[in-house]
N, C-alpha and C positions, 0 to 999 in steps of 0.2 A: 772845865770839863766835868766835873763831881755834880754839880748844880746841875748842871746838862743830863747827867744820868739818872739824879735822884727825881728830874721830874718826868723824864721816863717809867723809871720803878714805882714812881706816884700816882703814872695814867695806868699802868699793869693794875696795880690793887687797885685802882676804882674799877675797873672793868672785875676784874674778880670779886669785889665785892656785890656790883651788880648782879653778878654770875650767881655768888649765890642767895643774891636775893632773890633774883628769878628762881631757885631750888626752892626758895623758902616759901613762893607763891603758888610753885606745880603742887607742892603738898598742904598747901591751905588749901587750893583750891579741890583737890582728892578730896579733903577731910569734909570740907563743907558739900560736898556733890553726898557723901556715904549720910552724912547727916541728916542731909536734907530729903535724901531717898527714904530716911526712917519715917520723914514726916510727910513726904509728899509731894516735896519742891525740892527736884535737884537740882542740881547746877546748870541751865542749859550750856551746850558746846563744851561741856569739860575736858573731853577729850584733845579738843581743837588749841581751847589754853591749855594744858598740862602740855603738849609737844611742842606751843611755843615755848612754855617757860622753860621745858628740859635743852632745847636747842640753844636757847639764850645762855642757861647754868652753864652749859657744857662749852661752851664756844667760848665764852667771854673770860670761863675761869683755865681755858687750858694756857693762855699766856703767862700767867701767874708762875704755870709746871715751870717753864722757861727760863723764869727769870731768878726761879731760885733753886733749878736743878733739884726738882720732886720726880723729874719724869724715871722711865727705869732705867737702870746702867749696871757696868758692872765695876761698882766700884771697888772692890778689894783691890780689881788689878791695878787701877787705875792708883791707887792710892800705893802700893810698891816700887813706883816706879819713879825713876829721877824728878826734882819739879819741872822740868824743862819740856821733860818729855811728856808728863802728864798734862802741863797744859796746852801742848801743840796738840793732844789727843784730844784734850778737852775743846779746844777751837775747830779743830778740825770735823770734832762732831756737830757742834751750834752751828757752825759754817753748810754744814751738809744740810742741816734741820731746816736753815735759814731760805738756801736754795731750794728745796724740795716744796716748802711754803708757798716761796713763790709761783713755782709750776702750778700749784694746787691751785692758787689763785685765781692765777691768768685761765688756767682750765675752769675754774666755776662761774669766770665773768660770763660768758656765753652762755650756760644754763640759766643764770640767772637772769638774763635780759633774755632772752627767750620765756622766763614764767611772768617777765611784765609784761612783755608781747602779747602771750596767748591771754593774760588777767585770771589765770587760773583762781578760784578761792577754796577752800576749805568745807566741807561739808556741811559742816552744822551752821557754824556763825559767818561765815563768808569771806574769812580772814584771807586776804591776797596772799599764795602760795609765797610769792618774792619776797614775804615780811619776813618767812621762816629762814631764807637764803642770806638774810641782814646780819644775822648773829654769825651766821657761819663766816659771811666775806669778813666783816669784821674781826671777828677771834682770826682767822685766818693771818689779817694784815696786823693784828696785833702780835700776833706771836712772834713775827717777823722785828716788829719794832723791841720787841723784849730781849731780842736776841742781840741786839744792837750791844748795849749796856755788856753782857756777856761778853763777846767777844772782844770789846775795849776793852776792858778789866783785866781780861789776857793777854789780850797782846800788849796793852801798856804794865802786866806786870801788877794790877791795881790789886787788893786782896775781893774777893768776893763777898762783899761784906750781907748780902742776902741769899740763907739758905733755909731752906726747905729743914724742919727736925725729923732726922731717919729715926 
């Protein structure tokens, strides 16, 4: 089971890593567009890549929050309180996160096959709208699989051995 979780936590940071490497491209790509406006050749479609690559950052690095409890809480209480009882709180919240995910899901599958339907693209460079909806289904179904690892940990009692530095 540990080997089973760690290559979970393994696919979690490679998606957050990509997450922010796609950060690290929305602001090269900024930085070369301002430069290149000084000289005369901007970036074309900047705009088009900077909202894929912020959609990618953000999507891909929210499973990350998940799986090492960055996201907000309110821990003081949580941490006063019996271990028993804080970790029935604490599953009971990944559990809610977990099911909410999937609604979100299953609700963005149909937008989304709806924007390869209609082949919508992007203004400038033609980017198929549905490429933009990739990062999102994804971070979405990942966040879900992060939470996996979580709620075992708790319910088997496991220590959380990955957390977020408050």
């Amino acid at each position: 089971m540990p080997s089973f979780l760690r290559r979970i936590d393994g696919l979690i940071e490679l998606l957050a890593a990509i997450g922010v490497l796609a950060y690290c491209a929305a602001a090269l790509v900024s930085v070369a567009d301002v430069i290149g406006r000084r000289m005369g050749a901007p970036v074309p479609g900047v705009v088009d890549l900077v909202q894929l690559f912020i959609m990618a950052g953000a999507w891909l690095s929210i499973p990350w929050g998940f799986s090492v409890a960055a996201h907000v809480g309110v821990d003081f209480l949580i941490e006063r309180l019996p271990d028993g009882v804080s970790r029935f709180l604490r599953g009971l919240a990944a559990a809610s996160a977990a099911v909410l995910l999937v609604l979100i899901f299953i609700e963005c599958i149909p937008t989304y096959r709806m924007q390869v339907m209609l082949g919508d693209k992007s203004q400038q460079l033609g980017i198929p709208i549905a490429f933009y909806w990739l990062p999102l289904l994804g971070g979405v179904a990942a966040s879900v699989l992060a939470l996996i690892p979580v709620l075992l940990r708790l319910v088997l009692n496991m220590p959380q051995t990955r957390t977020a530095a408050h």
